[in-house]
C-alpha positions in Angstrom: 0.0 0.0 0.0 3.0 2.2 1.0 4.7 1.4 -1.9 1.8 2.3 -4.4 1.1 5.4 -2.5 5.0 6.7 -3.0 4.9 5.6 -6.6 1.3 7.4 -7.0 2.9 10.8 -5.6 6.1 10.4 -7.9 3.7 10.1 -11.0 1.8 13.4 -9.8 4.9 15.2 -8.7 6.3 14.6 -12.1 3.2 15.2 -13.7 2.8 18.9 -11.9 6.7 19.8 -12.5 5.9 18.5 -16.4 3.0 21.1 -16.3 5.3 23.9 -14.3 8.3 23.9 -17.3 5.5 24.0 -19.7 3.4 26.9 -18.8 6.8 28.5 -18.0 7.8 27.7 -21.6 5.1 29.4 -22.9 5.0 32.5 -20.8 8.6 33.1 -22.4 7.9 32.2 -25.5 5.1 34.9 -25.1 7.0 37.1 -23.5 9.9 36.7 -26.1 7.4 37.2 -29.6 6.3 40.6 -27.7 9.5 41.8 -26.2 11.8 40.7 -29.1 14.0 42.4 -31.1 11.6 42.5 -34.1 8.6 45.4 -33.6 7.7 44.3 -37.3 7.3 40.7 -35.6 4.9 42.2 -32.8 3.2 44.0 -34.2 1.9 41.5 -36.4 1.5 38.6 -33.7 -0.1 41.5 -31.4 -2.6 42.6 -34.2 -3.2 38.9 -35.3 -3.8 37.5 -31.4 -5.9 40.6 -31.3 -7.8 39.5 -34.2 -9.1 36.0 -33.1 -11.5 34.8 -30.2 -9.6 33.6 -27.8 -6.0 35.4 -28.6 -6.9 38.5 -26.7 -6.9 36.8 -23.5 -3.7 35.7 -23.9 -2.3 39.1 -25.2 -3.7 40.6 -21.9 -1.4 38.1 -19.7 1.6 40.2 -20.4 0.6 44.0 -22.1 -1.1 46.3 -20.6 -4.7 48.1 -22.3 -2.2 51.1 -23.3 0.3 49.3 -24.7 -2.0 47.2 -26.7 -4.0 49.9 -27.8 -0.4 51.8 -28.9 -0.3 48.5 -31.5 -3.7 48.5 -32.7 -3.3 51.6 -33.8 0.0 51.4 -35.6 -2.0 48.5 -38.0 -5.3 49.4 -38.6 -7.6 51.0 -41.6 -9.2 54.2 -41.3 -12.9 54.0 -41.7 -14.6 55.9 -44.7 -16.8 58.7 -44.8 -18.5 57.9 -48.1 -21.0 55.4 -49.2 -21.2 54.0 -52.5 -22.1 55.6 -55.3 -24.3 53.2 -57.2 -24.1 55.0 -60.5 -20.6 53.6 -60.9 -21.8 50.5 -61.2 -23.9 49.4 -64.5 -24.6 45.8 -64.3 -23.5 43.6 -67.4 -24.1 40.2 -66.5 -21.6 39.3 -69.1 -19.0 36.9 -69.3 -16.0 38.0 -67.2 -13.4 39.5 -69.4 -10.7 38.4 -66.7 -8.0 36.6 -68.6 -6.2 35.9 -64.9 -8.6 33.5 -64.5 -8.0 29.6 -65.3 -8.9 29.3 -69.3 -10.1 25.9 -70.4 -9.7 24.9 -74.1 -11.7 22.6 -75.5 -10.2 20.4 -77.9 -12.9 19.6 -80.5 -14.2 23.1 -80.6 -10.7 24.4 -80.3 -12.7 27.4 -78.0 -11.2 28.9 -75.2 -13.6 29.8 -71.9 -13.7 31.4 -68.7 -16.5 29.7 -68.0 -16.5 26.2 -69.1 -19.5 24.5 -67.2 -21.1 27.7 -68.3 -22.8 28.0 -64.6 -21.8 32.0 -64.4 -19.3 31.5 -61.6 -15.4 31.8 -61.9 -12.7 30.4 -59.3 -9.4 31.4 -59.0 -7.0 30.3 -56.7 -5.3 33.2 -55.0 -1.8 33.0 -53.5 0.4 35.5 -52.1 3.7 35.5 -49.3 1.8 34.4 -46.4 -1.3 33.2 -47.5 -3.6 30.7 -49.7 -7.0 31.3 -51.0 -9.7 31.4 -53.4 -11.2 34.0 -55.1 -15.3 33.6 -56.9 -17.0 35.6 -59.4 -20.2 35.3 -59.6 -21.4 37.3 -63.3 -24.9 38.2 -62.4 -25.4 39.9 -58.7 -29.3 38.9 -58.3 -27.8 35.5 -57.3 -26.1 36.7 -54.1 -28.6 37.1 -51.5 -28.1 37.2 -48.0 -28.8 33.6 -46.0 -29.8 33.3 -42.3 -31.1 31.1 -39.8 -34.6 31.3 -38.8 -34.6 33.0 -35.1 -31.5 34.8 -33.5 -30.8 34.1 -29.7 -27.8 34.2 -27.4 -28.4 31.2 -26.3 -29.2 29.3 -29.6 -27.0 27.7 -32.3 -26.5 29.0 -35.9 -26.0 26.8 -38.6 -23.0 25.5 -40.5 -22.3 27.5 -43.7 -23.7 24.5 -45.8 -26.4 24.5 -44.3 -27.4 27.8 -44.5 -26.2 27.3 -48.5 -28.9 24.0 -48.6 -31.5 25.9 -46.8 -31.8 28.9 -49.7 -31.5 25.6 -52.6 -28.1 27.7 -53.2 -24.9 26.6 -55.0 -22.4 28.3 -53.3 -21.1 30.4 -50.9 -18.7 32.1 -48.0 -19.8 33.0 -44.6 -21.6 36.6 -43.8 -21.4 38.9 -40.7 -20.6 39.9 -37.1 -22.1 37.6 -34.5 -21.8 37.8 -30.7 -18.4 35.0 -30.0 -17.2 35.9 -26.7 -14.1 34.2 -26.3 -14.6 32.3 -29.2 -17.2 29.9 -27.4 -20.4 31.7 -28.9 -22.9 29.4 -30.6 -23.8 31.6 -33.8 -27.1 32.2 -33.0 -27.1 36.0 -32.6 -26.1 38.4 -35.4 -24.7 41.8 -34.2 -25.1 44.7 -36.5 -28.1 44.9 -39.3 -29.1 42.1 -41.3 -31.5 42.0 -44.4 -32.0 39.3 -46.4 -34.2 39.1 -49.2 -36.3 42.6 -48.9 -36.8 42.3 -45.0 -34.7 44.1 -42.1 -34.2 40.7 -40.1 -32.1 42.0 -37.2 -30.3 45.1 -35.4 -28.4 43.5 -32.5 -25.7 45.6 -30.5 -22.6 44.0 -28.4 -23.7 42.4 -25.2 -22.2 44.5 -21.8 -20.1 43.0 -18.6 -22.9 43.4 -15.6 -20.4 44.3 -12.9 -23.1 42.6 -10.3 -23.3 39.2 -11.9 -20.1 38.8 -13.6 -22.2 37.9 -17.1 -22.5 39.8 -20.5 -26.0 41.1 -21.0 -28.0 43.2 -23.6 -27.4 47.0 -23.3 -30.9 48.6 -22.1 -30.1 51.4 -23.8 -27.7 50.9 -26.6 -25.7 53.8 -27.6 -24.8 52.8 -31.1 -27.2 54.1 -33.9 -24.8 53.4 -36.9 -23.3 50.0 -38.6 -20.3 49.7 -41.0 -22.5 47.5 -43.5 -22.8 46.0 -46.8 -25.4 45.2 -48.6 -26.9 44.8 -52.5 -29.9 47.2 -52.9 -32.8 46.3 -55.6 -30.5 47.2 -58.0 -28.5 44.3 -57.5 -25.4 47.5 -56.8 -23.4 46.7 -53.4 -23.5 49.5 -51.1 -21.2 49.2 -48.2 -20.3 52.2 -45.7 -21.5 53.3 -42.5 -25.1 53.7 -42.0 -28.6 53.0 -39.6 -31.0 50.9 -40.3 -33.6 53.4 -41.5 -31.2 54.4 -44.2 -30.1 51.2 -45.4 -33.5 50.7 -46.1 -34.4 54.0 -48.1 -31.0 52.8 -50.2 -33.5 50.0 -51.1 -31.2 47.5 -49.4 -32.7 44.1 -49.7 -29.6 41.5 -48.2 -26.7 42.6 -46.1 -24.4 42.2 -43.0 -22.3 44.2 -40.6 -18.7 43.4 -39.5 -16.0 46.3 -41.6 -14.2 47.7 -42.6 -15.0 49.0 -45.9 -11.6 48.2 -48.0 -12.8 49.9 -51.2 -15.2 52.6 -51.8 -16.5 54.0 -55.4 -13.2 52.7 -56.4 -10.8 54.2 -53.8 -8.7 52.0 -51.6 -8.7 52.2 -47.9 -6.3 54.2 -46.2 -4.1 52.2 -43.5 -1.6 51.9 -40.7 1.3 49.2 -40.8 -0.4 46.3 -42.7 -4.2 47.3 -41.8 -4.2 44.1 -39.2 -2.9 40.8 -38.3 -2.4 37.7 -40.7 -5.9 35.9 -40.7 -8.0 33.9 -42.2 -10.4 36.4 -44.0 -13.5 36.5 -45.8 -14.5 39.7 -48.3 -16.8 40.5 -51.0 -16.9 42.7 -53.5 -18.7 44.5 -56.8 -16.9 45.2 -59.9 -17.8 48.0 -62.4 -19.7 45.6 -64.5 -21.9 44.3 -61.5 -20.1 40.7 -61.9 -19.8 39.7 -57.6 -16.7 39.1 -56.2 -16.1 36.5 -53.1 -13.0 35.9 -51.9 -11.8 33.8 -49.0 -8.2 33.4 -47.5 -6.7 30.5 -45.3 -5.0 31.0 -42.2 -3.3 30.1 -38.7 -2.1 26.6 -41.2 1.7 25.7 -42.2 0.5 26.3 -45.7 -0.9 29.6 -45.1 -0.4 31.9 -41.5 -3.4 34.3 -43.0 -3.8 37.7 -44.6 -3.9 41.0 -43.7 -6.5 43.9 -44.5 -3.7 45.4 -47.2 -3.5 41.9 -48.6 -7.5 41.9 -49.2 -7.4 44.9 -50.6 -4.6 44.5 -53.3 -6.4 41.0 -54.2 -10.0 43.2 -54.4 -8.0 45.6 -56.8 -6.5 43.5 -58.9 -9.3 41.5 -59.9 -11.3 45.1 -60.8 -13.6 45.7 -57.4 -15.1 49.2 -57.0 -16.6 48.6 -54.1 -15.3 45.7 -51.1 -15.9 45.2 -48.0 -14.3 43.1 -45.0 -16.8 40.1 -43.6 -16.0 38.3 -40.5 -12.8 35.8 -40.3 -10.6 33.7 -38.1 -12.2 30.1 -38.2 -15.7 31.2 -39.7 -14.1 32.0 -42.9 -14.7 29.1 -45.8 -16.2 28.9 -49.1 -18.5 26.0 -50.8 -18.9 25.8 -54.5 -21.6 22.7 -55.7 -21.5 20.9 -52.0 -17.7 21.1 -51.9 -15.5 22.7 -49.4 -13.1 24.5 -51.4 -11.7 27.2 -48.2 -12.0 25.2 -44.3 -11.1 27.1 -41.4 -13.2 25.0 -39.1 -13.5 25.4 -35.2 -11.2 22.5 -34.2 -14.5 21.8 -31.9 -16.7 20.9 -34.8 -18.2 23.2 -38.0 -18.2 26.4 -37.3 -22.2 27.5 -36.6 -23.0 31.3 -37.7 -26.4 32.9 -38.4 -25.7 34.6 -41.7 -24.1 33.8 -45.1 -23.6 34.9 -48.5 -25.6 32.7 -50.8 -25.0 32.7 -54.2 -28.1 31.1 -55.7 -28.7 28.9 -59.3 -28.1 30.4 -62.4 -31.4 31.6 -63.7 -32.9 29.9 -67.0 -32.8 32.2 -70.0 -36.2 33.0 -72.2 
């Protein structure tokens, strides 16, 4: 018995120092990313941490509010004043004349296409130093409509991206807005920001607040907020992202849109930022080209193959495939992309799929006559 005891209390003595080396491993690991000799290197691992659920928790372990504040700053994108000028966009619905994208030949016609399956959607694969991705076009912007779950509720789950895709009889599709995700362990089932979708102002939900008597996050009673950053396609099929209420999205006619920001490019101008505009991420974005044609475009991250992007990243990509208008959606491990039930982008919560309340559907390709 005595013998069993002493050999029990080696196991958890070794087991507790095992534990002790480790977290003191990581607290100067920590320490040494933050305090090195690189402020290019924290910077981006401050922004980045600051960027995800969880990572902020740990950031706060060893910087002060100040000091992170200090680095936020130094790598962030300065919100617009303007809103989108719809009359720069006139909508085509053409085939894209984007010769970046893959071009198949086919060998009996000897006829070159951007679209071979002739479905109106393009992919290309979209690469840069950091990060991995895929980029879709989608030729005719009455496709892309807003998808959300039924009721929204803190205490409720959302639904996994392909779901949402299945529910709308969609074909593809990239995950939508802001939801409330405290700490990371939120259950997508409540939206924060606007949401329309399909015609109908579904939503205006505000950040819940720390009750100082209970210790929990509750709703504000009296929410201060009156404005979004938003996108959204009005019944012109034109996206119009800036910052706005709800009562003026809907005399812009909005019929589908989210909230998260910020606006990377508007009527054509590219955001002005600090640094690299943010950490590398996975990210989601969409966008409008001149000729209506929709762009969706959504970046691995936090993988060997691909640590993430930042906001300047999205915004080069948004450039160089012609957007006018773009807009930053929410990232980090909601970000992923489906094209005809396949996964084509996975950042999945390593606790299961990912559930979120909205999505950007892009719907079948409309028969002609």
């Amino acid at each position: 018995m005595k013998l069993a005891l002493k050999i029990i209390g080696r196991f958890f003595l070794v087991l507790f120092a095992t534990l002790i080396i480790i977290v003191v491993g990581a607290w100067g690991a920590l320490k040494l990313a933050i305090e090195g000799p690189s402020t290019h290197f924290r910077e981006i691992f401050v922004t980045s941490m600051m960027e995800s659920s969880f990572g902020p928790n740990v950031i706060r372990l060893v910087m002060s509010e100040e000091e992170i504040q200090a680095i936020l700053d130094l790598n962030k994108v300065i919100e617009f004043d303007e809103i989108t000028d719809p009359s720069l966009i006139t909508i085509m619905q053409k085939e894209s004349e984007d010769k970046q994208a893959a071009i198949v030949r086919d060998e009996e016609t000897e006829e070159e296409s951007l679209d071979p399956d002739g479905d109106g959607i393009e992919i290309h694969e979209i690469s840069g130093p950091m990060y991995h991705g895929y980029l879709m076009i989608v030729y005719d912007p009455s496709r892309v409509i807003c998808g959300t779950i039924s009721t929204y509720a803190q205490e409720s789950s959302g639904m996994t991206l392909e779901s949402i895709i299945n529910k709308y009889g969609g074909v593809a599709g990239i995950n939508g807005g802001r939801y409330e995700d405290e700490s990371g362990l939120g259950m997508g089932g409540y939206p924060l920001g606007m949401v329309f979708s399909q015609g109908s102002l579904r939503h205006v939900g505000y950040p819940l607040i720390l009750d100082e008597e209970t210790g929990e996050y509750v709703e504000d009673p009296e929410p201060q907020e009156t404005t979004f950053t938003f996108c959204g396609f009005n019944r012109d099929n034109v996206l119009i992202v800036g910052t706005m209420g709800p009562g003026y999205a809907q005399s812009l006619g909005v019929r589908d849109g989210v909230s998260f920001g910020p606006a990377l490019i508007v009527n054509g101008e590219p955001a002005v930022y600090n640094g690299s505009g943010g950490g590398l991420n996975p990210r989601s974005a969409i966008g409008q080209r001149a000729d209506g044609a929709v762009i969706l475009l959504c970046i691995e991250g936090r993988k060997t193959t691909s640590m993430g992007a930042s906001m300047a990243d999205l915004i080069d990509v948004m450039l160089q495939y012609g957007a006018v208008n773009a807009y930053n959606l929410d990232g980090g491990m909601s970000s992923s992309m489906f094209l005809n039930g396949e996964e084509i982008v996975d950042n999945a919560n390593i606790r299961s799929d990912r559930t979120i309340p909205t999505a950007w559907v892009v719907l079948p390709q409309k028969e002609e006559g």
